[in-house]
Structures are given as C-alpha cells and as structure tokens.
N, C-alpha and C positions, 0 to 999 in steps of 0.2 A: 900497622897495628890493627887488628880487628876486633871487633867490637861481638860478647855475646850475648844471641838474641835468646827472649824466651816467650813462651807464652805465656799472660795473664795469670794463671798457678803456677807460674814457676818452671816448667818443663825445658830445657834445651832444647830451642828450634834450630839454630844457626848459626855457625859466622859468619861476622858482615865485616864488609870495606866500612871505611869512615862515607864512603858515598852514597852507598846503601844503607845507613843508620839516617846519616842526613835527611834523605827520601822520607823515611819517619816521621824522624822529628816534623821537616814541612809537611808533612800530608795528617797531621794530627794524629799519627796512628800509634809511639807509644804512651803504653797506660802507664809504668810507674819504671822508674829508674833506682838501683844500687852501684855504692861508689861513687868517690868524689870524680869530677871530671875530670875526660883523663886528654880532651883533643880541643880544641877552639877552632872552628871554620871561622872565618871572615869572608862576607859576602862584598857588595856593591853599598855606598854611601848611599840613604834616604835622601832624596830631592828634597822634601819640607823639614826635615830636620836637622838635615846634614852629618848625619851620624852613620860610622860602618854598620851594615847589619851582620851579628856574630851568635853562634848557636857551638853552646856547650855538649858534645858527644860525653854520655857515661858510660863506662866498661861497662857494665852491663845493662840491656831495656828491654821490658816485657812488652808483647803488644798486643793490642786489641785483638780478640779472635780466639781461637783455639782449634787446637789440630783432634782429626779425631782419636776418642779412645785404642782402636786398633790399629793405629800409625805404631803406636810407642810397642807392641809384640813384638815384632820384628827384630832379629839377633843383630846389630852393626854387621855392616859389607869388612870381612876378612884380604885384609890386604898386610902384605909382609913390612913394612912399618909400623904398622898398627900392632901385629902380633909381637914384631919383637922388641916392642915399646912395650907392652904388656908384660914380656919373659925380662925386663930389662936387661935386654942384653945377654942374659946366660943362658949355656946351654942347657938344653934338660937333662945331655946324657951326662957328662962329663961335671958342669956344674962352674964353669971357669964364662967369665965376662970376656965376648970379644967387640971389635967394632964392627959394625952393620956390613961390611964387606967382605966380613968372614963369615957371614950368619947365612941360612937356608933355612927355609920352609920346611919342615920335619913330619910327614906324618907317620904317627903311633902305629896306627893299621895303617902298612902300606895301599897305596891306590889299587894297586896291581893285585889285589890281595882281597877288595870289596870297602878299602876304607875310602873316606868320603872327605872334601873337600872345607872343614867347618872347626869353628874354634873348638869345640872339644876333643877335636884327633890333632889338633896341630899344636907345634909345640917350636922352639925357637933352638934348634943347632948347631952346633959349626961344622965347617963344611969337613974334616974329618970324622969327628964321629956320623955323621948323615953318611958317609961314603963307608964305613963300617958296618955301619949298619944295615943299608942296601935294603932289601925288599921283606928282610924278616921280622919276627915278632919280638917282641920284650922277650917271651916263653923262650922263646927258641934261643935267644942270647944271653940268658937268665939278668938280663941290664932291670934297672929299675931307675923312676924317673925323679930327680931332685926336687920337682915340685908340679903339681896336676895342672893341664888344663882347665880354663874357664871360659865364658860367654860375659863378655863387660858389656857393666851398664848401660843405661845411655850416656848419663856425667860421666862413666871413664869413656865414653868412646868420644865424646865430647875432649876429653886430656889428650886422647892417643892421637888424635886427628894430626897431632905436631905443628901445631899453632905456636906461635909467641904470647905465652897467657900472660896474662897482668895477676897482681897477687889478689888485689878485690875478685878477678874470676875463678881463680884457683881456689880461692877460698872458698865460693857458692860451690865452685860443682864440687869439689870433695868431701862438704859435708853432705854429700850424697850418695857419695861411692860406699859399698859394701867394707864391712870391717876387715873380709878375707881378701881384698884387693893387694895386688903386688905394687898399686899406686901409693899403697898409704906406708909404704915403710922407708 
C-alpha cells in the first residue's frame, strides 16, 4: 500500500512505500496528515518503559517544504498505461472497450507524417483499427474520433500512475480533477 505525499498546500508530490513515509514521520518532517490511519509500524520495546514503540502511517501527509512554482507546468511523462487508463480502455476509432493487450498507442497525425509524440495526438486503439488506419489522416479516411484528446492534471496523473488508491486518497485528488476528465464518469 502507498501512501500519498503532498506538499504543505496540498499539491501531489509522491508515492511513498510505508518506509518512506516512516522516514517522515521520524525525521519530524510531515506537517499535517488526512484520513484515518491506515498502517501501524511497530518498532523495538523502550528499555525504561518497556513499551513497543508504534507510529501510525496516514493515507495521506503533507510535508514541510514546497516544490517550486515551475515544477507543477510540466505535461505528466506519456506512457501507454497511463494513456489508456485515461481512454479507459476504449478505442477512439471504433468506440468498443478492449483489454490492455489489445490496445496501441494511436497517433491522430501520424509520426511519419510530422505528428508528434504527446498527449494531445495520442489517443487509445485497438490494434485493428490502428492497422486500418496505418499512416493516414482522419481527412483522408473521413473517420471521426469518439472522444478528444487531453493533457491530465497532476491529481489525474497522480490516479493514472496505477497505484492501489485508498478511498481517503481517491477522494483528495479527484476533487481536484477537472469536470471534463474521463476519470470522473
């Protein structure tokens, strides 16, 4: 289970192992925690007290510090998981849910053609229609696509990463996903 980090306002830093949250907690470094606890470490017995020492991890903790302003510009790294966790599954031409083993990387303008590498030319296929469709344009095959491209947030690229969310996390970062997200339906 991993635990998500954020910064101080709230921003999505990270997923953390329960080890790496730990680090935290002992080095005084989060500032404020949401959700009830979701992990209990137990440590080594205190010699003068003789009691375990135990430290509650919470799904989510913000920490001291802050990333800069011009971190957060930057579009999420495009990787085929991610995209067709975004397309859930379906294609754009056809419109039909397949599993991820049927799916390809789809670009709108083909490569070959001057299109470009980036979430707004890619789109989620199955491997017949991609092979149908080959190096030409929408124009050219009068096709038209069942739903647009987009560039997700950071909370959805924070969802698409394919973590095992907890619902206290699911809940922070999608009240921060865009109303037009494919996450939210």
């Amino acid at each position: 289970m991993d635990l998500l980090q954020l910064d101080v306002s709230g921003r999505p830093q990270a997923w953390l192992s329960a080890k790496e949250a730990a680090v935290l907690y002992a080095s005084d470094s989060v500032a404020w925690t949401l959700g009830e606890p979701c992990m209990v470490l137990r440590g080594g017995v205190q010699r003068r007290t003789g009691l375990q020492s135990r430290l509650e991890l919470h799904p989510i903790i913000a920490v001291h510090g802050s990333v800069p302003s011009r971190a957060w510009r930057q579009e999420p790294a495009l990787s085929n998981p991610k995209l067709f966790a975004r397309d859930r599954q379906v294609c754009a031409y056809c419109g039909h849910r397949f599993q991820w083993d049927d799916l390809t990387r789809e670009h709108i303008v083909p490569t070959s053609r001057g299109g470009i590498d980036s979430w707004k030319n890619c789109i989620t296929a199955c491997r017949n229609c991609n092979g149908r469709k080959g190096n030409r344009t929408l124009n050219e095959l009068g096709w038209q696509l069942y739903y647009l491209p987009y560039v997700p947030s950071l909370h959805e690229d924070m969802i698409l990463r394919g973590r095992r969310i907890l619902a206290d996390q699911m809940e922070f970062l999608l009240a921060s996903v865009p109303a037009h997200s494919r996450l939210r339906g």
